[in-house]
Residue frames relative to the residue before (quaternion, step in Angstrom):
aa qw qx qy qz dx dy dz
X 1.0000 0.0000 0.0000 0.0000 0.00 0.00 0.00
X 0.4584 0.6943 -0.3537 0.4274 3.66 1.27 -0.51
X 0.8154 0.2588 -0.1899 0.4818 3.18 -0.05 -1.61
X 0.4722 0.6668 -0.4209 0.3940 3.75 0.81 0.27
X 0.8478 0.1971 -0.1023 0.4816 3.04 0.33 -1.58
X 0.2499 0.7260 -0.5047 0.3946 3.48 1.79 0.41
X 0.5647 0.7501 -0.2040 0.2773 3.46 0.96 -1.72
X 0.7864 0.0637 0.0646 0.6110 3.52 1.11 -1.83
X 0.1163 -0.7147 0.6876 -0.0539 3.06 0.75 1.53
X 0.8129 0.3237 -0.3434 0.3412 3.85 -0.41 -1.27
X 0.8172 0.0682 -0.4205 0.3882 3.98 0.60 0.48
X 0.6505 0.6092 -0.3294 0.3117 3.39 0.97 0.81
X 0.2822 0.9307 -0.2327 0.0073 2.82 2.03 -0.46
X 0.5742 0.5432 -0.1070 0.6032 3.35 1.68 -0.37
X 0.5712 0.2140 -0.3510 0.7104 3.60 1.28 -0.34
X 0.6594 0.2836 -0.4950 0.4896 4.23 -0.16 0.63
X 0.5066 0.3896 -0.6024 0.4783 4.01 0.17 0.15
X 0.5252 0.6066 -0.4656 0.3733 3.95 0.85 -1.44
X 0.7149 0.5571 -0.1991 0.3728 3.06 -0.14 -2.17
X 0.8927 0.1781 -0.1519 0.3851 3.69 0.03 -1.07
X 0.6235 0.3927 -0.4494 0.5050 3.56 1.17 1.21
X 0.4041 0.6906 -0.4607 0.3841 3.24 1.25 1.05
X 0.5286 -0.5896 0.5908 0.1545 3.29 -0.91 0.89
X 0.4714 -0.5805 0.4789 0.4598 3.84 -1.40 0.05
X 0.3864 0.8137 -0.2339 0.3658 3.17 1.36 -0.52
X 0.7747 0.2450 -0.0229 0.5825 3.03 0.55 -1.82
X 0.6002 0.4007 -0.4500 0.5260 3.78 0.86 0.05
X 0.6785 0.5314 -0.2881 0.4174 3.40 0.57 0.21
X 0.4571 0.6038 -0.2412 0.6068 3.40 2.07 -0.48
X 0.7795 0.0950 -0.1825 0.5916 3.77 0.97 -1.06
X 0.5665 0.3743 -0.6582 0.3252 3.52 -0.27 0.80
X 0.4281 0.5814 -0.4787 0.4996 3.74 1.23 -0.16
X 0.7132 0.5823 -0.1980 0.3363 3.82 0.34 -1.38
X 0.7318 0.2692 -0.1478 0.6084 3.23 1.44 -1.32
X 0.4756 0.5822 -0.5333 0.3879 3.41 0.59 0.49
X 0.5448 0.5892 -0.2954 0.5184 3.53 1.45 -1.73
X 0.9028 0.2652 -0.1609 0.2980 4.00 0.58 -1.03
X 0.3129 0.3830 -0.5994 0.6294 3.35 1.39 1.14
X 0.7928 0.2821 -0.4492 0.3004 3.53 -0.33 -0.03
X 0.6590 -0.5387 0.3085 0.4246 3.37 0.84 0.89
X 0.4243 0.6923 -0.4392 0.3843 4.10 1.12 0.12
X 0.0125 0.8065 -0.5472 -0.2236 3.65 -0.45 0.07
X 0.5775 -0.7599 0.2494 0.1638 3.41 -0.93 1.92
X 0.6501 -0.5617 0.2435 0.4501 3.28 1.30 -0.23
X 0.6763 -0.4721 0.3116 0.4718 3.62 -0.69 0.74
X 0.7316 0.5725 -0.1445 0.3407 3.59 0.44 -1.78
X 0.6826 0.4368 -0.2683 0.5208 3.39 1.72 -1.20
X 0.7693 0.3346 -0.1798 0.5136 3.16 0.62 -0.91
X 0.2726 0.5076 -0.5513 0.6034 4.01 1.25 1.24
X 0.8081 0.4046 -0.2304 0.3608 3.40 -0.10 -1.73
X 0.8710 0.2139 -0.1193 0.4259 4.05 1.29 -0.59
X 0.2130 0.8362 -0.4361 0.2553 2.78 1.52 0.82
X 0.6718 0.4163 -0.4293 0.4371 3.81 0.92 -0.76
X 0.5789 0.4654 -0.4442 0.5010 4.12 1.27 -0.27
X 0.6965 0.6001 -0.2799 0.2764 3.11 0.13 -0.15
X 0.7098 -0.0722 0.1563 0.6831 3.06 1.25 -1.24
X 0.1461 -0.7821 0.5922 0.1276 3.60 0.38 0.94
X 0.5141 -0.6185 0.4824 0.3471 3.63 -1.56 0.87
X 0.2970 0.6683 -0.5390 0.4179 4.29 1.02 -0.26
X 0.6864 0.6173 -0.1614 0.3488 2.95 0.34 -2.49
X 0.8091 0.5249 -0.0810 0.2517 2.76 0.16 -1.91
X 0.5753 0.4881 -0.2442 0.6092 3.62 1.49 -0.92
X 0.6027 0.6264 -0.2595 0.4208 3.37 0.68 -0.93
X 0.6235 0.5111 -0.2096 0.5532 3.70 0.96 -0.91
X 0.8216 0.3736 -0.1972 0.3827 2.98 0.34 -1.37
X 0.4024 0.5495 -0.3554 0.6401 3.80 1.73 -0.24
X 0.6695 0.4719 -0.4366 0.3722 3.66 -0.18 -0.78
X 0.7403 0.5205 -0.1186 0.4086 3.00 0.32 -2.59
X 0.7403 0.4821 -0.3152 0.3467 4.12 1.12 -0.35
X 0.6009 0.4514 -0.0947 0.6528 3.16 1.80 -0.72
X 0.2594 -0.7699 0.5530 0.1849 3.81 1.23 -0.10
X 0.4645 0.7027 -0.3704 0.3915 3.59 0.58 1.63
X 0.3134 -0.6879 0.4407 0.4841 3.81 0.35 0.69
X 0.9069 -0.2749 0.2110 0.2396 2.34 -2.48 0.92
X 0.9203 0.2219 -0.1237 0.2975 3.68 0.62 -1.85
X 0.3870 0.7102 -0.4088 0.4227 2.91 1.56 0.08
X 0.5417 0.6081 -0.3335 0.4750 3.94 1.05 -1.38
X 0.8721 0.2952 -0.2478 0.3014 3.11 0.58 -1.75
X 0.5125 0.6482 -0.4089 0.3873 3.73 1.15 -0.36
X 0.5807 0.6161 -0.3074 0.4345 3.46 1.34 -1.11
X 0.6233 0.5617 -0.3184 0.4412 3.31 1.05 -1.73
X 0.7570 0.5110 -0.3020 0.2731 3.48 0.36 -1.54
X 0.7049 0.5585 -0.1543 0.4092 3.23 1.34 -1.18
X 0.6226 0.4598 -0.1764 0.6082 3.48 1.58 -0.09
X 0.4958 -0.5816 0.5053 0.4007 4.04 1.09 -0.02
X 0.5835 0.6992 -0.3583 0.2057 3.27 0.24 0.19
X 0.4811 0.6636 -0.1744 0.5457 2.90 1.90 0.00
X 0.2632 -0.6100 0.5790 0.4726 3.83 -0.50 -0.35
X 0.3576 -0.7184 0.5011 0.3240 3.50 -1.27 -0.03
């Protein structure tokens, strides 16, 4: 999961701090969780508290919500965002 979310450091940066203070333990806590939530189960408050920044990084997350308000794809929002400061750097 490291060398993954290593990948989109610049919009995940918050799902790779997650990722790389996880324990085998605790990677093993959410592939259990995200198994339960492709199957349409929801893992619990606590799981999906503790992996919320893998899951749906906040980058991401602004980014969606820009898109989904202006009814524009995903990268278009975010180039705009980036090109306007709106972005962290």
């Amino acid at each position: 999961m490291r060398s993954v979310t290593a990948d989109w450091r610049e919009l995940a940066d918050d799902a790779l701090e997650c990722a790389n203070n996880m324990t085998a333990e605790d990677f093993e806590l959410f592939r259990k969780g995200l198994k339960k939530e492709r199957k349409g189960v929801f893992a619990g408050e606590k799981w999906s508290e503790r992996f919320a920044d893998i899951l749906m990084p906040a980058l991401m997350f602004k980014v969606s919500i820009t898109a989904s308000e202006y009814k524009v794809p995903w990268g278009l929002a975010y180039l705009r965002l980036k090109e306007a400061g709106r972005l962290p750097q």
